[in-house]
CHARMM internal coordinates of N, CA and C (Angstrom, degrees):
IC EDIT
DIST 1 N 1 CA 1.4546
DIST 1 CA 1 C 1.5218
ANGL 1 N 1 CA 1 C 111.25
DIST 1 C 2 N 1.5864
ANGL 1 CA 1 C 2 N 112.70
DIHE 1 N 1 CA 1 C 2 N -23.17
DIST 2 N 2 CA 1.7044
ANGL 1 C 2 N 2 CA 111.16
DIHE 1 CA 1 C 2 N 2 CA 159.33
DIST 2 CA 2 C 1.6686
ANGL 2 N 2 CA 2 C 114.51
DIHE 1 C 2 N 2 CA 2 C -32.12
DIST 2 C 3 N 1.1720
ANGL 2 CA 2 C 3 N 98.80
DIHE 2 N 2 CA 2 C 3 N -74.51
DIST 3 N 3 CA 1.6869
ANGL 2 C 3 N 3 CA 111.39
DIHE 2 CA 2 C 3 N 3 CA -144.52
DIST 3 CA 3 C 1.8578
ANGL 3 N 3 CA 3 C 100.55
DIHE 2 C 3 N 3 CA 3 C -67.64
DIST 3 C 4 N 0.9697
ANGL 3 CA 3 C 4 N 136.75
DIHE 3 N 3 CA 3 C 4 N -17.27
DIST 4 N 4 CA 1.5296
ANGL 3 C 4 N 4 CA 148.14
DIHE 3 CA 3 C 4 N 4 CA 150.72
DIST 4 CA 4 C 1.2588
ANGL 4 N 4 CA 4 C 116.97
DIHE 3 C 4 N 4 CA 4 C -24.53
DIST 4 C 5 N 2.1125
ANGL 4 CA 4 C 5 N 98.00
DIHE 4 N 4 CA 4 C 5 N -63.57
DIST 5 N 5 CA 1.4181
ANGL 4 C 5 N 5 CA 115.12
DIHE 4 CA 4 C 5 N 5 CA -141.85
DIST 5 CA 5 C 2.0686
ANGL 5 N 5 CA 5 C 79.84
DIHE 4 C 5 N 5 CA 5 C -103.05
DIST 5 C 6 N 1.3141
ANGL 5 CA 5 C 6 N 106.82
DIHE 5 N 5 CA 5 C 6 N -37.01
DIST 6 N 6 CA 1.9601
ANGL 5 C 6 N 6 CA 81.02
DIHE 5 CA 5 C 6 N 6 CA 159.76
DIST 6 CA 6 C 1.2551
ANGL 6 N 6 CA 6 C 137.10
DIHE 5 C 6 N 6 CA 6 C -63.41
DIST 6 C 7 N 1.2943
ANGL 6 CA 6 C 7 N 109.98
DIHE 6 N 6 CA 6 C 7 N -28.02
DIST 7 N 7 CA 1.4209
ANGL 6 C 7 N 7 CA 127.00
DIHE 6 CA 6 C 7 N 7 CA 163.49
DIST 7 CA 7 C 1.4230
ANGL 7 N 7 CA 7 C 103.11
DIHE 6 C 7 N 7 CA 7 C -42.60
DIST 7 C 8 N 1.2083
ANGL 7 CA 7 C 8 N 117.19
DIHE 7 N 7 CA 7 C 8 N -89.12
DIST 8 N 8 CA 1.6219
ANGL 7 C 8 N 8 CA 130.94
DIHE 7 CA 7 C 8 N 8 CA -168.59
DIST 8 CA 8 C 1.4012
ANGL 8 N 8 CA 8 C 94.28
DIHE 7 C 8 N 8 CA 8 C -41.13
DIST 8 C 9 N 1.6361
ANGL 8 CA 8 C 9 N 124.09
DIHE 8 N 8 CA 8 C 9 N -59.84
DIST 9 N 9 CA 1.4430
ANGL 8 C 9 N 9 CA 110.56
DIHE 8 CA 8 C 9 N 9 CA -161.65
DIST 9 CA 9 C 1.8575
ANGL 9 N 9 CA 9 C 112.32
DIHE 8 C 9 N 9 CA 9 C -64.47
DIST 9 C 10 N 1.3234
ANGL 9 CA 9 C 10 N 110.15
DIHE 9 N 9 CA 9 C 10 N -27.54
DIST 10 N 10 CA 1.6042
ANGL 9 C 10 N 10 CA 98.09
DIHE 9 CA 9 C 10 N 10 CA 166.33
DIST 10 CA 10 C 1.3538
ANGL 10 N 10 CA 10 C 133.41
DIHE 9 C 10 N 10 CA 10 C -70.56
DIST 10 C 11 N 1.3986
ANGL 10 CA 10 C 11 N 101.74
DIHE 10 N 10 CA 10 C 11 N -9.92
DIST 11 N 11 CA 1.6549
ANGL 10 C 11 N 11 CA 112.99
DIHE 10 CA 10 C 11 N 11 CA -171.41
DIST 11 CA 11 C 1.5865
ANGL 11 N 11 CA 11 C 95.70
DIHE 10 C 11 N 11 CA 11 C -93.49
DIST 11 C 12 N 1.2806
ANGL 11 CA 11 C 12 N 117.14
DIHE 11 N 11 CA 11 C 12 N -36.99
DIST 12 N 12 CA 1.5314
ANGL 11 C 12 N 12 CA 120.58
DIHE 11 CA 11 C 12 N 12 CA -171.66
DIST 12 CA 12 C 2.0788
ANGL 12 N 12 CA 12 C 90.38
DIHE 11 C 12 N 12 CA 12 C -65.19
DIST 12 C 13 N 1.4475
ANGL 12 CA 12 C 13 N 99.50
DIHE 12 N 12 CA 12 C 13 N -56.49
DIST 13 N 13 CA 1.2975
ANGL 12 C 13 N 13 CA 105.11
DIHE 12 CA 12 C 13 N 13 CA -153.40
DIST 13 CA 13 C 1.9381
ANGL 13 N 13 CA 13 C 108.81
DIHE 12 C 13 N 13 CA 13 C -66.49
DIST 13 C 14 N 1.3742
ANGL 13 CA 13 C 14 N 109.21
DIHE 13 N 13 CA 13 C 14 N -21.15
DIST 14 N 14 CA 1.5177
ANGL 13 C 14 N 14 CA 117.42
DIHE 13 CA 13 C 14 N 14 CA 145.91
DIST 14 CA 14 C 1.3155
ANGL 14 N 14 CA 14 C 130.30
DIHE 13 C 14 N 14 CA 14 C -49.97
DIST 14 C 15 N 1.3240
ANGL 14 CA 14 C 15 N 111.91
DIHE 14 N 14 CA 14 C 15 N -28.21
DIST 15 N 15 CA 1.7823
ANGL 14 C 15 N 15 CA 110.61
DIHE 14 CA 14 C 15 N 15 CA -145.69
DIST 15 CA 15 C 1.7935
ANGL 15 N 15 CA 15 C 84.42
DIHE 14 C 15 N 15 CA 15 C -101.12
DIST 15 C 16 N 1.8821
ANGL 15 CA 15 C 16 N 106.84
DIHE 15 N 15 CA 15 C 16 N -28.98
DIST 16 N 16 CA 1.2344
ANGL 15 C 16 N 16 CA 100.90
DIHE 15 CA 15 C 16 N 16 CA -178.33
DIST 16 CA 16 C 1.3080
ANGL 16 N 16 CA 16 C 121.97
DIHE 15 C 16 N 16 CA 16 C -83.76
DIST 16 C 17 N 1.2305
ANGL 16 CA 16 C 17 N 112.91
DIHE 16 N 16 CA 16 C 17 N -13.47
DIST 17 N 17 CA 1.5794
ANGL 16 C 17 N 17 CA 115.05
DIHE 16 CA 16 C 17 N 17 CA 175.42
DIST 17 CA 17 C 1.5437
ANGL 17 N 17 CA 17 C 109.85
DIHE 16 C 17 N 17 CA 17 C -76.09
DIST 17 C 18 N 1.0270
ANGL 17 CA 17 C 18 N 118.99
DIHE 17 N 17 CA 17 C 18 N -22.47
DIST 18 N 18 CA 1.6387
ANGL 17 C 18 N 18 CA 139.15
DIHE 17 CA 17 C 18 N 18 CA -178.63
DIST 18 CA 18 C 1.7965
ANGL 18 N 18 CA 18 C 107.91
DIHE 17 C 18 N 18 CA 18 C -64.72
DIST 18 C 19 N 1.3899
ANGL 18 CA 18 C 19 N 97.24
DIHE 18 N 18 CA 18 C 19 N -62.55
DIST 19 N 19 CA 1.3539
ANGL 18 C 19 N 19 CA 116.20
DIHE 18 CA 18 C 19 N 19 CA 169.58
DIST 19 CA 19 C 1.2133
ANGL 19 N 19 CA 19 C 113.36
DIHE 18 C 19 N 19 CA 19 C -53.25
DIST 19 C 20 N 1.2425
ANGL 19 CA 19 C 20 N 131.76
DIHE 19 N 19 CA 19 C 20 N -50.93
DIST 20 N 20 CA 1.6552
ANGL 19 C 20 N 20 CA 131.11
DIHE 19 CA 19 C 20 N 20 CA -163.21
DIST 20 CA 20 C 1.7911
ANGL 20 N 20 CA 20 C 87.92
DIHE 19 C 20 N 20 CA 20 C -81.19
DIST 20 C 21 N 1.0220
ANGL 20 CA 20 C 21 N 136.96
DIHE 20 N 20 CA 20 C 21 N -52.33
DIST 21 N 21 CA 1.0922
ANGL 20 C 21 N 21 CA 141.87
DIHE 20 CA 20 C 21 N 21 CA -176.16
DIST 21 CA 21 C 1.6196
ANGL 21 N 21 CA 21 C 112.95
DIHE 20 C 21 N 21 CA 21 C -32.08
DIST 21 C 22 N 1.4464
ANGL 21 CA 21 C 22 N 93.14
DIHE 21 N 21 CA 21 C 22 N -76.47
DIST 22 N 22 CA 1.8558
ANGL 21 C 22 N 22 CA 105.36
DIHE 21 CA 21 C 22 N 22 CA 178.54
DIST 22 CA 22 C 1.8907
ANGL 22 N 22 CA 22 C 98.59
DIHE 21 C 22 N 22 CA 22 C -56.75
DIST 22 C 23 N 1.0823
ANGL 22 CA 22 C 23 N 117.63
DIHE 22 N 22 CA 22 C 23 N -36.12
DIST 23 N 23 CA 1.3479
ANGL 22 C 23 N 23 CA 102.99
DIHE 22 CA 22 C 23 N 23 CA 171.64
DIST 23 CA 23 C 1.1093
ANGL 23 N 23 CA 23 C 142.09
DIHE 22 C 23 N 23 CA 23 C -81.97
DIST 23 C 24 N 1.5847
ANGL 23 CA 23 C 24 N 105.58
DIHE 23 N 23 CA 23 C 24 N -0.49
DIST 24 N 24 CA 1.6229
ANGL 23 C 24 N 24 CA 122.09
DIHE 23 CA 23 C 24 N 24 CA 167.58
DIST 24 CA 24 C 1.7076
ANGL 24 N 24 CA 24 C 96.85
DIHE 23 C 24 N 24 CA 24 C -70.43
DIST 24 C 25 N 1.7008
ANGL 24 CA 24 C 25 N 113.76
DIHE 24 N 24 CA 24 C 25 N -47.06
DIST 25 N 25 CA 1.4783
ANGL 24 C 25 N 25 CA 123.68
DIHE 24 CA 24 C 25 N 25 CA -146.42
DIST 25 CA 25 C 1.6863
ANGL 25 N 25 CA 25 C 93.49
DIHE 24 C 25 N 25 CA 25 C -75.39
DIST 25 C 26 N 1.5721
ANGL 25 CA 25 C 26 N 115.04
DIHE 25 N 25 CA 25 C 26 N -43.77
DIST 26 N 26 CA 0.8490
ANGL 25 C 26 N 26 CA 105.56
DIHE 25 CA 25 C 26 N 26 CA 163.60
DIST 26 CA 26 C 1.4397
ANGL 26 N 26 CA 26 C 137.63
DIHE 25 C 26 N 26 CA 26 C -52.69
DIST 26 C 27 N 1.2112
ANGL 26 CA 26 C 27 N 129.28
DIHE 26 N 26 CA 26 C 27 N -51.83
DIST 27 N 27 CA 1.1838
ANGL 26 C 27 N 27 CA 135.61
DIHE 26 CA 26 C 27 N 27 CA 155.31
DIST 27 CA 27 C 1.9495
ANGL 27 N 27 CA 27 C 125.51
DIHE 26 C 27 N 27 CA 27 C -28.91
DIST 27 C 28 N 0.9830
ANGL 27 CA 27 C 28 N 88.68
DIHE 27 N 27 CA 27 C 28 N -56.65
DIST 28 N 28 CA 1.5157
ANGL 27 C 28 N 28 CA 107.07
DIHE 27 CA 27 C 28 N 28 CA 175.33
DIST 28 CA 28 C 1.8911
ANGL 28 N 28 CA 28 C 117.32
DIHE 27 C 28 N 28 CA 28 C -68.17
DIST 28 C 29 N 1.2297
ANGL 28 CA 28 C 29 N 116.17
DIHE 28 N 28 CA 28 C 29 N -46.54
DIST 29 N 29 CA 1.4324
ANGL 28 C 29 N 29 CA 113.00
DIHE 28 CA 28 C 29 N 29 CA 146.59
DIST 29 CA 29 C 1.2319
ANGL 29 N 29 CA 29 C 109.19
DIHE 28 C 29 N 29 CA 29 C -39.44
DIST 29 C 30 N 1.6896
ANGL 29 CA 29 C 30 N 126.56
DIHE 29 N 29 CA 29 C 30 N -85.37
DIST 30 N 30 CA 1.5489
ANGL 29 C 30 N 30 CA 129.50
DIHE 29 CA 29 C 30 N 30 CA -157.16
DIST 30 CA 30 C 1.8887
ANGL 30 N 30 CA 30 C 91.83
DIHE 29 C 30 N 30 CA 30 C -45.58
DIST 30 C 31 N 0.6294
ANGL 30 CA 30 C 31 N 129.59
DIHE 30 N 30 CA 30 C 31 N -74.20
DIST 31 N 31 CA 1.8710
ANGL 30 C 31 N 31 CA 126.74
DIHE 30 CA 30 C 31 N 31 CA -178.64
DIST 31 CA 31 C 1.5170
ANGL 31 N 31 CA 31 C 116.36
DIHE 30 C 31 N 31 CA 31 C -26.22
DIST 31 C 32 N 1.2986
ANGL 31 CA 31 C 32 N 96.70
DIHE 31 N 31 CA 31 C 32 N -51.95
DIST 32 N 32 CA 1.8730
ANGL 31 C 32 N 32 CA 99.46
DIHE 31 CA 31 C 32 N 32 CA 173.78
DIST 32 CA 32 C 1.6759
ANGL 32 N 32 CA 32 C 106.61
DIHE 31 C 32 N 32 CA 32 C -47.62
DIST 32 C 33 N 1.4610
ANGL 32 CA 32 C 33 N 97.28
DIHE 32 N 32 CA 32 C 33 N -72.20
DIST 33 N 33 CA 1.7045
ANGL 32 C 33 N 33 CA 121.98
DIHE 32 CA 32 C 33 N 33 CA -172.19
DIST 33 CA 33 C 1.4962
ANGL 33 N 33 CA 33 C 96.89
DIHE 32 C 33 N 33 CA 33 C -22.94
DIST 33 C 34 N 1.5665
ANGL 33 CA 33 C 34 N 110.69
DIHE 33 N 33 CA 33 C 34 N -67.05
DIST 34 N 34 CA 1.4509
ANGL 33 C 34 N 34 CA 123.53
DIHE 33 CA 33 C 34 N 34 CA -170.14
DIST 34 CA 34 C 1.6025
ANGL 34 N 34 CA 34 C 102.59
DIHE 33 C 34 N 34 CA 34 C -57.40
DIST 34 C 35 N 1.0252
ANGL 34 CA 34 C 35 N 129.09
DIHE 34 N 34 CA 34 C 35 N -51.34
DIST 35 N 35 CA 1.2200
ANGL 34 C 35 N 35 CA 109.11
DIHE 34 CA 34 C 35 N 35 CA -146.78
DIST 35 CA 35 C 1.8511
ANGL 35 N 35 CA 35 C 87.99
DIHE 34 C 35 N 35 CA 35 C -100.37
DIST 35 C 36 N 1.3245
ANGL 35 CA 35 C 36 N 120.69
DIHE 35 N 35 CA 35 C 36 N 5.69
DIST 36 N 36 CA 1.5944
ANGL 35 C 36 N 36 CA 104.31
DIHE 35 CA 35 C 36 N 36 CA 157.85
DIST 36 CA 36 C 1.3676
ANGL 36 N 36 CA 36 C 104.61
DIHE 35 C 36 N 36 CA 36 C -84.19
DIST 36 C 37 N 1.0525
ANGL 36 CA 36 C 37 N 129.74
DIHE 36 N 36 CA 36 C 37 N -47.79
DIST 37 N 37 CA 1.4438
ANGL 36 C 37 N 37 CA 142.81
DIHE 36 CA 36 C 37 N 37 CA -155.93
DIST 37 CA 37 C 2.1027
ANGL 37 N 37 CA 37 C 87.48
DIHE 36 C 37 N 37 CA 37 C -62.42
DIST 37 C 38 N 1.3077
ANGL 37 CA 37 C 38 N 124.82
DIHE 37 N 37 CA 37 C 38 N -39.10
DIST 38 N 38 CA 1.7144
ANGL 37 C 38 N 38 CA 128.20
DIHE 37 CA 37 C 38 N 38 CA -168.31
DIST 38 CA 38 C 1.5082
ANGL 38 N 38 CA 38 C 98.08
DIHE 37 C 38 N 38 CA 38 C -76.84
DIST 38 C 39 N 1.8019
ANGL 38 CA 38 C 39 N 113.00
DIHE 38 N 38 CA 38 C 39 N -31.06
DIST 39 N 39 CA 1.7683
ANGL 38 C 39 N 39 CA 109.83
DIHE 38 CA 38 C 39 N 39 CA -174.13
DIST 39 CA 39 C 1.6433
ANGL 39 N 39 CA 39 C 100.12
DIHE 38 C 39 N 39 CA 39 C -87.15
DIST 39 C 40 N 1.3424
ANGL 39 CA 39 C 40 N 143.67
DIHE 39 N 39 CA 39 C 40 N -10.55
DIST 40 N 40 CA 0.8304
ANGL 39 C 40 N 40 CA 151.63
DIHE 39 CA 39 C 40 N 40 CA -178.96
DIST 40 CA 40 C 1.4838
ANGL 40 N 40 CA 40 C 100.77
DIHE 39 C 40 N 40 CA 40 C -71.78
DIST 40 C 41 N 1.2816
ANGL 40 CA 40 C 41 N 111.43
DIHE 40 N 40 CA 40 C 41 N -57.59
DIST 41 N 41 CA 1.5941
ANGL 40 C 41 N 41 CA 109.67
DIHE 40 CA 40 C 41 N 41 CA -161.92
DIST 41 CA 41 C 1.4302
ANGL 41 N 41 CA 41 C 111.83
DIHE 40 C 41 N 41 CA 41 C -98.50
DIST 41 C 42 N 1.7781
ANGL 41 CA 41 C 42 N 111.64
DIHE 41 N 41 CA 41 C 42 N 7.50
DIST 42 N 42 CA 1.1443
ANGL 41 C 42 N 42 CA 104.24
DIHE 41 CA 41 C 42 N 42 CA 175.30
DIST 42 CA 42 C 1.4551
ANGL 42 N 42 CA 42 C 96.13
DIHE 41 C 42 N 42 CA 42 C -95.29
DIST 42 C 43 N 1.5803
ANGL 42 CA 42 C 43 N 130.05
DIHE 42 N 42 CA 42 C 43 N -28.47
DIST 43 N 43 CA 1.4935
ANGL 42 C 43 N 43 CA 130.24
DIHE 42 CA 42 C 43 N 43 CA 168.99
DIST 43 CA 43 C 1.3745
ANGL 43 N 43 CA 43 C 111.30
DIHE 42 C 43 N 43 CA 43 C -48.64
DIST 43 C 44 N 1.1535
ANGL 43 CA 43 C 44 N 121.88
DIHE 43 N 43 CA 43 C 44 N -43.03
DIST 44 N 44 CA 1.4539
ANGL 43 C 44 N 44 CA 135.29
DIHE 43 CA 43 C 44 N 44 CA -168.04
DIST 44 CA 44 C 1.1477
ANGL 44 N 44 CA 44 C 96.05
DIHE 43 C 44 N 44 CA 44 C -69.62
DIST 44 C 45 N 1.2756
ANGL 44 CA 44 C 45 N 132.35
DIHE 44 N 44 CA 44 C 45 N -54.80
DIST 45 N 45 CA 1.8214
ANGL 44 C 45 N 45 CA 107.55
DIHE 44 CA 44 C 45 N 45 CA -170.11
DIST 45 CA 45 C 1.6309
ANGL 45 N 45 CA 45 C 103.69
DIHE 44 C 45 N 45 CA 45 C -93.37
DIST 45 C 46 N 1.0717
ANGL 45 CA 45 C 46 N 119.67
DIHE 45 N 45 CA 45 C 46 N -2.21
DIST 46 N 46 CA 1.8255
ANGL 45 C 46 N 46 CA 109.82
DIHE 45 CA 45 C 46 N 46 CA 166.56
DIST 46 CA 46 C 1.3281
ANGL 46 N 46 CA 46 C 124.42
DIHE 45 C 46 N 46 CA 46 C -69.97
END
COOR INIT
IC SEED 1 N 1 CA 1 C
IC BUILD
């Protein structure tokens, strides 16, 4: 009943590294966006 429940825990422990991943990338986009969209409008009124 070991080798099952390692199974599952590497597939879980994959699926979560996957997840945190796209949500770093995600994260890190939304930051760009913002902070082009702040150099944009600080050009704009200079």
């Amino acid at each position: 009943s070991a080798i099952p429940l390692l199974l599952l825990h590497a597939k879980l422990t994959s699926t979560t590294g996957q997840i945190v991943d796209s949500l770093e990338m995600a994260s890190v986009k939304a930051l760009n966006s913002i902070s082009n969209f702040s150099r944009r409008q600080i050009e704009t009124k200079a």
